[in-house]
C-alpha positions as CSV (number, residue, x, y, z in Angstrom):
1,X,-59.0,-20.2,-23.5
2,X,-56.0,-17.6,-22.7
3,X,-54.4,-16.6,-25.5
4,X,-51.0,-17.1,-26.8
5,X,-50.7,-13.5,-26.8
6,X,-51.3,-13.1,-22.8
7,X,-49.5,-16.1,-22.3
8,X,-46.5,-14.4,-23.4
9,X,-47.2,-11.4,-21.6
10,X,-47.3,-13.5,-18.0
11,X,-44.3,-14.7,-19.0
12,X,-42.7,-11.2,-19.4
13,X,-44.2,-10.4,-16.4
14,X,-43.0,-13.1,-14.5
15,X,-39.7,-12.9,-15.6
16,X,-39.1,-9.2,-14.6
17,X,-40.7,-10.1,-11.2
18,X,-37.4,-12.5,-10.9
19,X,-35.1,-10.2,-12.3
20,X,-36.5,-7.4,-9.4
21,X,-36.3,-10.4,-6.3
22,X,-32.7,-10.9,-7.6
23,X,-31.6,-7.5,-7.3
24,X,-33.2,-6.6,-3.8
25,X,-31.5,-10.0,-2.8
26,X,-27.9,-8.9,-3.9
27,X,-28.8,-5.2,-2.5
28,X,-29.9,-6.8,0.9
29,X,-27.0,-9.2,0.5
30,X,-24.7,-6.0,0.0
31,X,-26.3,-4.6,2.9
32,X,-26.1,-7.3,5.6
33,X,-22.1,-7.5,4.7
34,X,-21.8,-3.9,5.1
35,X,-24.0,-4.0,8.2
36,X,-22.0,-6.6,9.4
37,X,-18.7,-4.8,9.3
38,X,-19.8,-1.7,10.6
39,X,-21.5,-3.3,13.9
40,X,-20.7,-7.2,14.2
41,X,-17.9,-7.3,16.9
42,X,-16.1,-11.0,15.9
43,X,-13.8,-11.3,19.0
44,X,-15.3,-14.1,20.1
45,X,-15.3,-15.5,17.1
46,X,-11.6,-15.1,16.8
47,X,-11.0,-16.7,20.1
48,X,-12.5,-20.0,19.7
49,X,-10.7,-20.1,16.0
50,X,-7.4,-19.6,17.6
51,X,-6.4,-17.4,14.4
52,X,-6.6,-13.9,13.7
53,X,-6.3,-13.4,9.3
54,X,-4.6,-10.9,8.4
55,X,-4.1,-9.6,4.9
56,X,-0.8,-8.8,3.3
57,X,1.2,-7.3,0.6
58,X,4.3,-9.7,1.0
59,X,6.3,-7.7,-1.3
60,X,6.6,-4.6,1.4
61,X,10.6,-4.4,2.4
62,X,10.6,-4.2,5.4
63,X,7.2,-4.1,6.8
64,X,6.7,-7.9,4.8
65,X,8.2,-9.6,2.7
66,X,9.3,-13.3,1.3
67,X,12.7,-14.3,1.4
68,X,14.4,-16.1,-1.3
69,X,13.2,-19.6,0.7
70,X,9.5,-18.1,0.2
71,X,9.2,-17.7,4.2
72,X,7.5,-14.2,4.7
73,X,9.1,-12.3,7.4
74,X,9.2,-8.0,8.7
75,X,8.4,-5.9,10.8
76,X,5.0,-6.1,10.4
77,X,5.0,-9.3,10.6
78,X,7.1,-9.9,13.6
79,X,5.1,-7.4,15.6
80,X,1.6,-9.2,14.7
81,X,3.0,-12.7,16.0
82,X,3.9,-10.3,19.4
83,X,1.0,-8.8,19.7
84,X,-1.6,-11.8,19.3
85,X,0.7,-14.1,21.1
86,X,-0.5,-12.0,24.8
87,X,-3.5,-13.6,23.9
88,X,-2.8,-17.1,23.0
89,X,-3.1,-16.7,19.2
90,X,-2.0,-17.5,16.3
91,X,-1.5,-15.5,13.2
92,X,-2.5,-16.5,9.7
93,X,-1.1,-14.1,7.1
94,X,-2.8,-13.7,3.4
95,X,-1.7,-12.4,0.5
96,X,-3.9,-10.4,-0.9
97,X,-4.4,-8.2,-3.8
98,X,-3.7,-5.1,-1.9
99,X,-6.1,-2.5,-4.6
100,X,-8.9,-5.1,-3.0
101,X,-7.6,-4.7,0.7
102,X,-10.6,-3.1,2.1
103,X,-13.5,-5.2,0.2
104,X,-11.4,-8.4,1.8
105,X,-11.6,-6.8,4.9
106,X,-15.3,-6.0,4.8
107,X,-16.6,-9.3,3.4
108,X,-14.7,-11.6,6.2
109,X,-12.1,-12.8,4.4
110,X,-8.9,-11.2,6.6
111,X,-9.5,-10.4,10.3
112,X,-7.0,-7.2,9.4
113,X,-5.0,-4.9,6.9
114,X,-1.3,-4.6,8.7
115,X,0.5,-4.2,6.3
116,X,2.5,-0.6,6.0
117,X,-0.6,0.2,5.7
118,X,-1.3,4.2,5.7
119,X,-4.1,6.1,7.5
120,X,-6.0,8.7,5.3
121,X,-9.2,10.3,5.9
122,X,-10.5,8.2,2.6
123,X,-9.6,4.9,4.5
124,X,-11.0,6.0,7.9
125,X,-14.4,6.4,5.8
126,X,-14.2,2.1,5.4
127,X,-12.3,1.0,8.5
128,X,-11.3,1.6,11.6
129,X,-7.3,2.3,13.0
130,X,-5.6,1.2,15.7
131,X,-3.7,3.7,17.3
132,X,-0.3,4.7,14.7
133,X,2.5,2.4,16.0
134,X,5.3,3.7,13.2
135,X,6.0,6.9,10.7
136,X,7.0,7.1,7.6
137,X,8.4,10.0,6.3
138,X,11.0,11.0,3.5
139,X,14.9,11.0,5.0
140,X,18.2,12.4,3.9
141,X,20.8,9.3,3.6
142,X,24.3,10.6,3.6
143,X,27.8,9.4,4.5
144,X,29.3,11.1,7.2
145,X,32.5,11.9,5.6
146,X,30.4,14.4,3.9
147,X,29.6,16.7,6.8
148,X,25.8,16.9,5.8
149,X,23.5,17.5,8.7
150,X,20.7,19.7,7.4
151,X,18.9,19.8,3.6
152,X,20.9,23.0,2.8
153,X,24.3,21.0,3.1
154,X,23.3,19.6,0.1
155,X,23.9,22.8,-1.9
156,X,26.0,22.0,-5.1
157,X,25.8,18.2,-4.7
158,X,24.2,15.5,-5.9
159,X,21.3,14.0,-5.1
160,X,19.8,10.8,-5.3
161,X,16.2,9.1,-5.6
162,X,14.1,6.2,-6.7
163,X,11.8,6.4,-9.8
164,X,8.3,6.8,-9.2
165,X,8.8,7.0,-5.3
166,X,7.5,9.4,-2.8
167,X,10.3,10.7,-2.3
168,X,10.4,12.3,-6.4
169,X,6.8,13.6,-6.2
170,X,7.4,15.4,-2.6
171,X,10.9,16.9,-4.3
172,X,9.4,18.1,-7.1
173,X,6.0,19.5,-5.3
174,X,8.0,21.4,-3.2
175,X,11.9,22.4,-4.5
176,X,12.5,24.9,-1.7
177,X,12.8,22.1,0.8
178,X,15.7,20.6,-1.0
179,X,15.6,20.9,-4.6
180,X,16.9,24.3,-4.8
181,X,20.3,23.4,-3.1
182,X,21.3,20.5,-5.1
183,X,23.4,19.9,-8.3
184,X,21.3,19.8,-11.6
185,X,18.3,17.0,-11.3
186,X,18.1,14.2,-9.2
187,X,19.8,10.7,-9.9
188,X,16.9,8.2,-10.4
189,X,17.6,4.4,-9.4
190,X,15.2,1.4,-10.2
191,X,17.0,0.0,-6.8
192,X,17.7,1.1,-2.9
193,X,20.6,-0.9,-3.8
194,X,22.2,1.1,-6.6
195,X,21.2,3.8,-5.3
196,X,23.3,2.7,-2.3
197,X,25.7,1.5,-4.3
198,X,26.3,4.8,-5.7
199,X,26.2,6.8,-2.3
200,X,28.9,4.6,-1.1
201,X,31.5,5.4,-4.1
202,X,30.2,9.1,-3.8
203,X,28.5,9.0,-7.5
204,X,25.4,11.1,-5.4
205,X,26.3,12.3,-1.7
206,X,22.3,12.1,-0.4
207,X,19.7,9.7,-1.4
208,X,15.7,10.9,-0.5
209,X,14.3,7.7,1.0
210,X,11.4,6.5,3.3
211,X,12.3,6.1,6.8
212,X,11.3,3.1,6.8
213,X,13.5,1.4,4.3
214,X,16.3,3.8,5.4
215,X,16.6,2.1,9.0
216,X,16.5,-1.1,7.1
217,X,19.0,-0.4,4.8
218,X,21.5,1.1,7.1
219,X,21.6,-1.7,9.6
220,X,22.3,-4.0,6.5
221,X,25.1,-1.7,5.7
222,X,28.9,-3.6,6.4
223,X,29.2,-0.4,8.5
224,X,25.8,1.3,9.8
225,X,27.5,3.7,11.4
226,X,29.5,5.3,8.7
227,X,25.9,6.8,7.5
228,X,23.6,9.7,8.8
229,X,20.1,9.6,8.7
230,X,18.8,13.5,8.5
231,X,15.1,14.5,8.9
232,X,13.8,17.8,7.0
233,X,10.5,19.1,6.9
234,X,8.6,16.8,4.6
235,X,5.3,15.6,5.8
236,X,5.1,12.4,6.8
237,X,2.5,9.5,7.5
238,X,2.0,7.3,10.0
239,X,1.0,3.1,10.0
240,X,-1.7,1.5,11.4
241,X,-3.5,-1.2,11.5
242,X,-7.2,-1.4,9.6
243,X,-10.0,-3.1,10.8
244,X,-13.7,-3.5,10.6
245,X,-15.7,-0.5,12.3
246,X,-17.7,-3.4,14.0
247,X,-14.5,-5.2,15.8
248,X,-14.0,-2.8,19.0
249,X,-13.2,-5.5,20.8
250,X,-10.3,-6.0,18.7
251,X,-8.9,-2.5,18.6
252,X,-9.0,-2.6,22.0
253,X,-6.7,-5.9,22.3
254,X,-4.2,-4.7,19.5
255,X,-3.8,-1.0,21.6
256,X,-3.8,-2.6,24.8
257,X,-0.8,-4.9,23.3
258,X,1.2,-2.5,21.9
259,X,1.5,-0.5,25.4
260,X,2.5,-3.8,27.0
261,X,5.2,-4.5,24.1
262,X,6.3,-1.0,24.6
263,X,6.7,-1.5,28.6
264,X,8.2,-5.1,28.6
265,X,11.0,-4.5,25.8
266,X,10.0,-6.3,23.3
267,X,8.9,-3.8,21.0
268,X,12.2,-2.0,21.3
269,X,13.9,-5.7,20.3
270,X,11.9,-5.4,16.9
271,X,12.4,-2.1,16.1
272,X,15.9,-2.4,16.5
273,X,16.2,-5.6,14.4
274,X,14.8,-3.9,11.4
275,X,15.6,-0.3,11.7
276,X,18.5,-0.3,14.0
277,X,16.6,2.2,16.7
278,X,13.4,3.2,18.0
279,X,12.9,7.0,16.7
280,X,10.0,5.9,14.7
281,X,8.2,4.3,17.2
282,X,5.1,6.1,18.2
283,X,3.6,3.9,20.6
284,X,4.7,5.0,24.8
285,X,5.2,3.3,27.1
């Protein structure tokens, strides 16, 4: 007769044989999705679904965005419908929580990350880029009445800058750029909009800005041309889109589409709907 005693013990013993099965499940689990990223090329895949998924942040002016109907349009957006469309696809775009971009990625859930989405050498360590198609870099927005053509026109005027943007860290982290020249501290806006706002009844005479919202605001200007966009020497960064290490196949299509946009016009049609020109652009013809 076994004991109550040992009973109990199998039990214990049992029970932490479970709890050990369970973990090198979820670690091989783990494993086979990370495996899968890395080397599974889905192309295929793709082709007989008719879709490519990709993931979004549709609260990106310009890059993608909803419109007060709820229909999500951009540049992004516009140039993922072009792209797959060479190949007879179709595009299904996601929202996603964009802190969680790469996990969705990883596990299956999106096809892609094109988004405005930025390449660092911490991101190229989980996906794989396409080639850059667009920069990004911090821009002087002036009127032209104001004769500004370089940073150092700005010397005893104001300037102006949205809170918590790029534009205020890269002032700050380096003042000899443009800080030094200007009037006092920067003007910080909660909007583009009042920033413009204030540009246009000369409350600041530059506003700081990314490139990409500057093309976008300027072209929605009553009068684009009554503005100059000037370029200084702040580093910029350049988009791309992210995609499983695994899905060559797929890079390959998406660079191979972009040089065949380039050559046949249509990429210079979308650039200049949402930007009003084509010196962002990095992709050749």
């Amino acid at each position: 007769m076994i004991r109550k005693r040992t009973i109990s013990r199998y039990r214990r013993l049992a029970a932490l044989v479970v709890v050990v099965l369970m973990g090198i499940l979820v670690l091989s689990g783990c494993e086979s999705v990370a495996t899968r990223a890395d080397h599974q090329d889905t192309w295929q895949h793709i082709k007989r679904r008719g879709t490519v998924v990709i993931g979004v942040d549709d609260s990106f002016v310009p890059m993608g965005f909803r419109e007060k109907n709820g229909k999500l349009v951009g540049y992004d957006v516009d140039l993922a419908k072009a792209t797959f469309a060479q190949y007879g696809l179709k595009v299904d775009f996601q929202t996603i929580d964009w802190s969680m971009k790469e996990t969705e990625l990883r596990n299956g859930t999106i096809d892609a990350i094109w988004n405005g989405y930025t390449i660092t050498p911490q991101r190229a360590a989980k996906v794989a880029f396409s080639r850059p198609y667009l920069r990004n870099r911090q821009v002087l927005v002036t009127k032209r009445k104001q004769n500004i053509r370089q940073f150092s026109d700005m010397k005893g005027k104001i300037l102006g800058l949205q809170t918590g943007s790029s534009a205020q860290t890269l002032v700050n982290q380096k003042p000899k750029l443009l800080k030094q020249y200007i009037k006092g501290s920067p003007i910080t806006y909660d909007t583009f909009n009042d920033a413009f706002i204030d540009l246009n009844v000369n409350r600041i005479q530059g506003l700081l800005i990314d490139q990409v919202y500057a093309g976008y605001y300027v072209k929605h200007e009553p009068n684009p041309s009554a503005y100059r966009t000037i370029v200084g020497d702040f580093s910029g960064e350049d988009y791309a889109v992210g995609l499983r290490k695994g899905d060559v196949t797929l890079r390959k299509k998406i660079n191979q589409a972009f040089v065949k946009l380039a050559k046949n016009g249509q990429l210079s049609q979308i650039n200049h709907k949402w930007f009003g020109q084509d010196s962002d652009s990095l992709i050749q013809k």
